[in-house]
Each structure stands twice: as structure tokens, then as C-alpha cells.
SEROSE-760407 format. One line per 5 residues: number of its first residue (from 1); their letters; for each residue x, y, z of C-alpha. Coordinates in steps of 0.02 Angstrom, whole numbers. Layout:
BEGIN
NUM = A = X,Y,Z  ...
//
This chain:
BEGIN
1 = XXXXX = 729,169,-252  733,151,-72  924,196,-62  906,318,-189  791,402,-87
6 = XXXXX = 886,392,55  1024,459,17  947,610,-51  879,646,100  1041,602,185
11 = XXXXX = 1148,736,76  978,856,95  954,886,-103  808,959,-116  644,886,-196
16 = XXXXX = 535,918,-378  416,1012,-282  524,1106,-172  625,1158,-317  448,1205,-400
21 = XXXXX = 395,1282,-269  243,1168,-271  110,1149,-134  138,1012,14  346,1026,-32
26 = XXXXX = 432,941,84  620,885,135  578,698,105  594,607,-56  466,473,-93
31 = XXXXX = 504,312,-163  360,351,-288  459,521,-335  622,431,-389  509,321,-483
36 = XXXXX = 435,426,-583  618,514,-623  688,337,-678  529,329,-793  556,487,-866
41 = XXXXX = 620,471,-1070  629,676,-1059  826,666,-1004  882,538,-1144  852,709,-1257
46 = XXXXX = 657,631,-1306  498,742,-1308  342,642,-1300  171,755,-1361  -11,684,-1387
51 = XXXXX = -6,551,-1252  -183,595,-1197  -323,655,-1289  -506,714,-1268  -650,602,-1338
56 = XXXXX = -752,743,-1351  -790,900,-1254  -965,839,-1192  -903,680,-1100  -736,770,-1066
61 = XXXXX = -685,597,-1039  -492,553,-1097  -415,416,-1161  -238,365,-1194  -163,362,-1344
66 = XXXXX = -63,224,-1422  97,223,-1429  109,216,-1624  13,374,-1619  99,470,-1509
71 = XXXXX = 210,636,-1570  380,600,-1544  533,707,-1568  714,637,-1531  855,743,-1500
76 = XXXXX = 727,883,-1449  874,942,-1326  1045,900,-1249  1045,731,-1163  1077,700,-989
81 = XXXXX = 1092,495,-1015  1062,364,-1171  915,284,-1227  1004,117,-1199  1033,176,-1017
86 = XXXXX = 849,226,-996  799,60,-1055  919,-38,-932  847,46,-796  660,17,-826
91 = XXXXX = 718,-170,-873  787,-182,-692  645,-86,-635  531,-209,-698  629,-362,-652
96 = XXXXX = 637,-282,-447  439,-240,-461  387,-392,-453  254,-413,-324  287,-575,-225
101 = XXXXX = 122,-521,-98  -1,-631,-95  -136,-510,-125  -186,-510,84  -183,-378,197
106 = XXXXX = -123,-388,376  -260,-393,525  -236,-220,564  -189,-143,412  -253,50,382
111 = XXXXX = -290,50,583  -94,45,684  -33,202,664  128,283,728  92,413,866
116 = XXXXX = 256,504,812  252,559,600  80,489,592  107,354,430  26,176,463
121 = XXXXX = 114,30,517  141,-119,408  170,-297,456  339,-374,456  324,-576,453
126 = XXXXX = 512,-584,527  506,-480,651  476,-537,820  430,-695,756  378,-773,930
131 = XXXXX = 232,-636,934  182,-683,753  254,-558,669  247,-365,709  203,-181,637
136 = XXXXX = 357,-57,602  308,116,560  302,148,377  407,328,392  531,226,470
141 = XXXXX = 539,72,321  547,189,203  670,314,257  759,244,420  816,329,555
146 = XXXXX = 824,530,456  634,510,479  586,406,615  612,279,746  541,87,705
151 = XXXXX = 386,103,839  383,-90,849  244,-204,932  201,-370,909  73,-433,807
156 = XXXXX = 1,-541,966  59,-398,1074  -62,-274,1005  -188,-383,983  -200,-441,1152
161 = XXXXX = -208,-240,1186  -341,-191,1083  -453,-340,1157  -420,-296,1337  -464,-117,1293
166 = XXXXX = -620,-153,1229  -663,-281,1375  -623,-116,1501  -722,-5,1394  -876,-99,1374
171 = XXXXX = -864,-145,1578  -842,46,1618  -1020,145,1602  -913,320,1653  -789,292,1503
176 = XXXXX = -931,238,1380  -1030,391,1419  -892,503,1395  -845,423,1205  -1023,436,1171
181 = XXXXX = -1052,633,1214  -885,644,1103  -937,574,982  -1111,636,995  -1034,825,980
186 = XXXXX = -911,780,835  -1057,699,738  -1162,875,747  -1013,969,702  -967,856,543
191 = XXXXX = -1181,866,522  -1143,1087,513  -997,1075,406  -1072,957,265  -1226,1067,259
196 = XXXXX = -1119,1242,233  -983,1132,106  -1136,1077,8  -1222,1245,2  -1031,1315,-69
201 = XXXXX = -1024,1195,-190  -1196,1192,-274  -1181,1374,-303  -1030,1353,-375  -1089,1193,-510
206 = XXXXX = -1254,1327,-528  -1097,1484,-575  -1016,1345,-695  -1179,1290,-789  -1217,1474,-829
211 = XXXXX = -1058,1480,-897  -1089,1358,-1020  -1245,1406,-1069  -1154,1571,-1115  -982,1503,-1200
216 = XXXXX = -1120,1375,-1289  -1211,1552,-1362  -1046,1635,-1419  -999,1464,-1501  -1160,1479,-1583
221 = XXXXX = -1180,1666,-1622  -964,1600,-1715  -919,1735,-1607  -787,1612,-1560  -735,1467,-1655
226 = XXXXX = -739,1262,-1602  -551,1271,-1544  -581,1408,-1424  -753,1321,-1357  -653,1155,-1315
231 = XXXXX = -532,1266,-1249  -627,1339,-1119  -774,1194,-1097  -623,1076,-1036  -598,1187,-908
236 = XXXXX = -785,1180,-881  -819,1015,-878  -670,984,-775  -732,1088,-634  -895,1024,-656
241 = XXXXX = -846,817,-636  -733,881,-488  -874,945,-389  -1002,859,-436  -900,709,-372
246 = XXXXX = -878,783,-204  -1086,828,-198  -1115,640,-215  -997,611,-107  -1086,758,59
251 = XXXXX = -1239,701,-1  -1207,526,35  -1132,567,189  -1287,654,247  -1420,515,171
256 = XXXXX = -1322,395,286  -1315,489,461  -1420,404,569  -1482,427,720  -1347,452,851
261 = XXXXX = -1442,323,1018  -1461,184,865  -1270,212,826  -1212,194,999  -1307,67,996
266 = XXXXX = -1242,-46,862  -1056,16,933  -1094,-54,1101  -1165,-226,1034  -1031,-248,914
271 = XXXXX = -891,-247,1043  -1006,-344,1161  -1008,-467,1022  -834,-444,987  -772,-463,1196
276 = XXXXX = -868,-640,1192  -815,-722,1043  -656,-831,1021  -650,-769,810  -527,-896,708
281 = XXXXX = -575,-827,546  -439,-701,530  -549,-617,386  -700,-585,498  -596,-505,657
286 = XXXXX = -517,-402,529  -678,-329,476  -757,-328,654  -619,-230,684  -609,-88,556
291 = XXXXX = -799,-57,596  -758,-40,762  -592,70,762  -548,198,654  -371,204,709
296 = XXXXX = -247,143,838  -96,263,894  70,173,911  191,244,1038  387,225,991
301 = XXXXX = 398,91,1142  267,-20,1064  139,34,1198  -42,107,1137  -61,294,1149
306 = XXXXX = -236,277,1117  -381,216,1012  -516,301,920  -657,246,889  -777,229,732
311 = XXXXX = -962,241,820  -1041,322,682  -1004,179,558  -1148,151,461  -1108,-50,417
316 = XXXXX = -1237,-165,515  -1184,-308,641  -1295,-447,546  -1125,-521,438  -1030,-537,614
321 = XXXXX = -1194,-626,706  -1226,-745,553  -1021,-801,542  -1031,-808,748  -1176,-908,786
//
């Protein structure tokens, strides 16, 4: 899939959604795109119906169906290849998918980010093996050089980077100020825009519960008929679970802002903590880490372009002080 990909890009077909003309359509085929194509029984001539169905329109929760269940209609129109050819390829699909990871991430993983296209970095075991490894830039592993350039640093490298930065920073009163009124103004900012997002969307689950009340009266009234209330309650209750997910989610985000002194804080103590201890446990820095940064930029030399930093994290210091003592 990854030369398959590739060499789209290379001879510049264009992709599903640019053909579409979806949103987000790019120039770049994703791995997960060709997938999804190889998957596909539609171009053996196959029409699949009734894969998914409705338990019932109050819980508007789905479930698959089984297989044995499913509609099915063969030779529903010309074929591009055979249905033994379809099931070669999702035989060698399944035979390549294997997952040989052991299940771990990488110390910095969802931090090192290239400065360039903006994808993460992931960790190479052989590369620069004499720095213990090293992070390539994902939009480079996946399509080469047509997207962009490796971005390469040492695993040791950027470690011993991100610990002298945070020796400077906590040494530095001028530079700690500075990412505190920063972060200070973002926080109050973010604070503004939760409150007006919230307001939009609880008038908008209010609009969408009146609705129901009156489909639920026409239904009633058999001004319209059980098919034509599922009809338009999925659409209902669709809206509904989609933003009353996202209210949860701004209401949480409020319930958890704290006070901004008690935040800076924590920040300062954990990378006081962090400067002072010699951590082994590979698990622990990892975490002490990801509470402390929110991302690294990765310039295409190796060097750091910068680091930002994740003050407002809510998570406590008391799992770091109990593993360091």
C-alpha cells in the first residue's frame, strides 16, 4: 500500500475525494485510502445492502449485521476484477498486516513533530543506532521525498535537548514569566470561546428537542406513518448524540480549569522535579513528559525549532513524587 500510494502521487492521479469533490481533498493518497479500495467487493460486480441496521429509533444505536443476513446481489454490474482476485488480495493483505509491535510506544511519541508538513515523528530502532534509535517524520515514511524531507534526530540527541531546555527554562525567571503571561492570555481566550461554543450548542440540542416533541405529535395525530418518523428521528437523534457529545466534552473542559497561579505552579514543580531526577523507568519519563509538553517542533536538520508547553494540564504531580522518592 505504501508503493501503491506512492506512485499515485508520483504519476499525480487524483484522489476519491478530489474526484468527489469532498471536503479536506487533497493531492496525497493515504495508505488508509488504498486500503479501503483493495477492500472494496463493489468492483468484482457485488452489491452489498443491509450491512448496518438501527436497533431502534430511541437508542439510535446501530449494530452490524451478520454476514448471513446481509442483502447480496452478484453481477449487480460490469466487473472491473474477479472475486478470486479480490480474495487473493485481502489474503495477502492479511498475511502483510500482521502487527509484529510489541504493543509500546516510543518515549516521545504524539510530542516530536516535524516543523515542516506538521505530521509526528515516529521512532526508527535502526536508524542511528549509536544514539538509540531516532524519529523520521511520518509525511516523509509514508510518502518519501514527493512530500517531505526525513527531519532526522536521534533518540539520545533529542533527549538530551529537551532536558537542557528545561534546565535553562526553569533557571531563567525572564523566560518563565514570559510563558506564563502566554499562557495566562491563551487560557482566558480558550475560557471565552468554550463559554460562546456552549451557549451555540445548547440552543441548538433545545431547537432539536422541540423538534421531536413535534414529529412525536404528527406520528401520533398518523399524520405521518412509523417509516417516515424513523426517517426523520435518525436524523434527530443523530444530531442530538453529536452534540451532546461535544457539551460533555466544553463542559468538562470548563469543570476542570483551575486556577491559573496553582497551574503555574504545578508546571514549575514538575520540571523542577523533572531537572533533578536521574528517571530509569522509561514509562514514568514518558508520562512526566507528555504532562509537561504538548509538542516539540522538529527542524529538517534535526535541531529543535521550539517547544510548547502544556501548563494548563490538569494531571497532579503526586504519581511522579511517589515513583521518585
Amino acid at each position: 500500500m505504501y508503493k501503491i500510494s506512492n506512485f499515485f502521487i508520483s504519476r499525480e492521479i487524483p484522489t476519491p475525494r478530489t474526484v468527489s469533490g469532498g471536503g479536506k481533498a487533497g493531492a496525497l493518497w493515504n495508505q488508509s485510502s488504498v486500503s479501503v479500495i483493495l477492500k472494496n467487493i463493489v468492483y468484482t460486480g457485488t452489491l452489498v445492502h443491509h450491512r448496518e441496521e438501527t436497533r431502534d429509533f430511541i437508542s439510535k444505536k446501530r449494530r452490524r449485521v451478520d454476514p448471513s443476513e446481509q442483502v447480496v446481489h452478484e453481477n449487480a454490474h460490469p466487473a472491473i476484477i474477479t472475486m478470486d482476485e479480490h480474495l487473493a488480495v485481502l489474503e495477502k493483505m492479511k498475511k502483510k498486516g500482521r502487527n509484529n509491535s510489541n504493543g509500546s510506544e516510543s518515549l516521545f511519541a504524539h510530542i516530536a513533530v516535524c516543523a515542516d508538513c506538521c505530521k509526528g515523528m515516529t521512532f526508527r530502532k535502526d536508524r542511528r543506532k549509536k544514539s538509540g534509535g531516532a524519529y523520521v517524520c511520518v509525511g516523509y515514511v509514508k510518502h518519501s521525498t514527493s512530500y517531505c524531507s526525513s527531519h532526522i534526530i536521534g533518540y539520545d540527541n533529542l533527549l538530551q535537548a529537551v532536558k537542557d531546555e528545561l534546565k535553562e527554562l526553569i533557571t531563567d525567571n525572564i523566560k518563565l514569566e514570559r510563558l506564563y503571561g502566554a499562557a495566562n492570555t491563551k487560557a482566558n481566550e480558550q475560557h471565552t470561546k468554550y463559554l460562546k461554543e456552549l451557549a451555540t450548542v445548547t440552543k441548538r440540542l433545545n431547537k432539536l428537542n422541540r423538534e421531536f416533541q413535534s414529529l412525536l405529535q404528527l406520528y401520533t395525530e398518523k399524520v405521518i406513518d412509523i417509516a417516515q418518523f424513523k426517517v426523520q428521528n435518525e436524523h434527530i437523534q443523530f444530531e442530538q448524540g453529536r452534540l451532546s457529545q461535544r457539551k460533555a466534552e466544553i463542559e468538562s473542559l470548563l469543570e476542570t480549569k483551575k486556577d491559573t497561579e496553582e497551574q503555574l505552579r504545578a508546571f514549575r514543580k514538575q520540571i523542577s522535579r523533572f531537572t533533578k531526577l536521574d528517571i530509569d523507568d522509561e514509562q514514568v519519563l514518558k508520562q512526566v513528559l507528555q504532562r509537561l509538553i504538548q509538542k516539540i517542533e522538529v527542524n529538517d536538520d534535526g535541531s529543535i525549532k521550539a517547544i510548547h508547553y502544556n501548563i494548563s494540564r490538569p494531571q497532579s504531580v503526586r504519581t511522579l513524587e511517589q515513583q521518585g522518592a
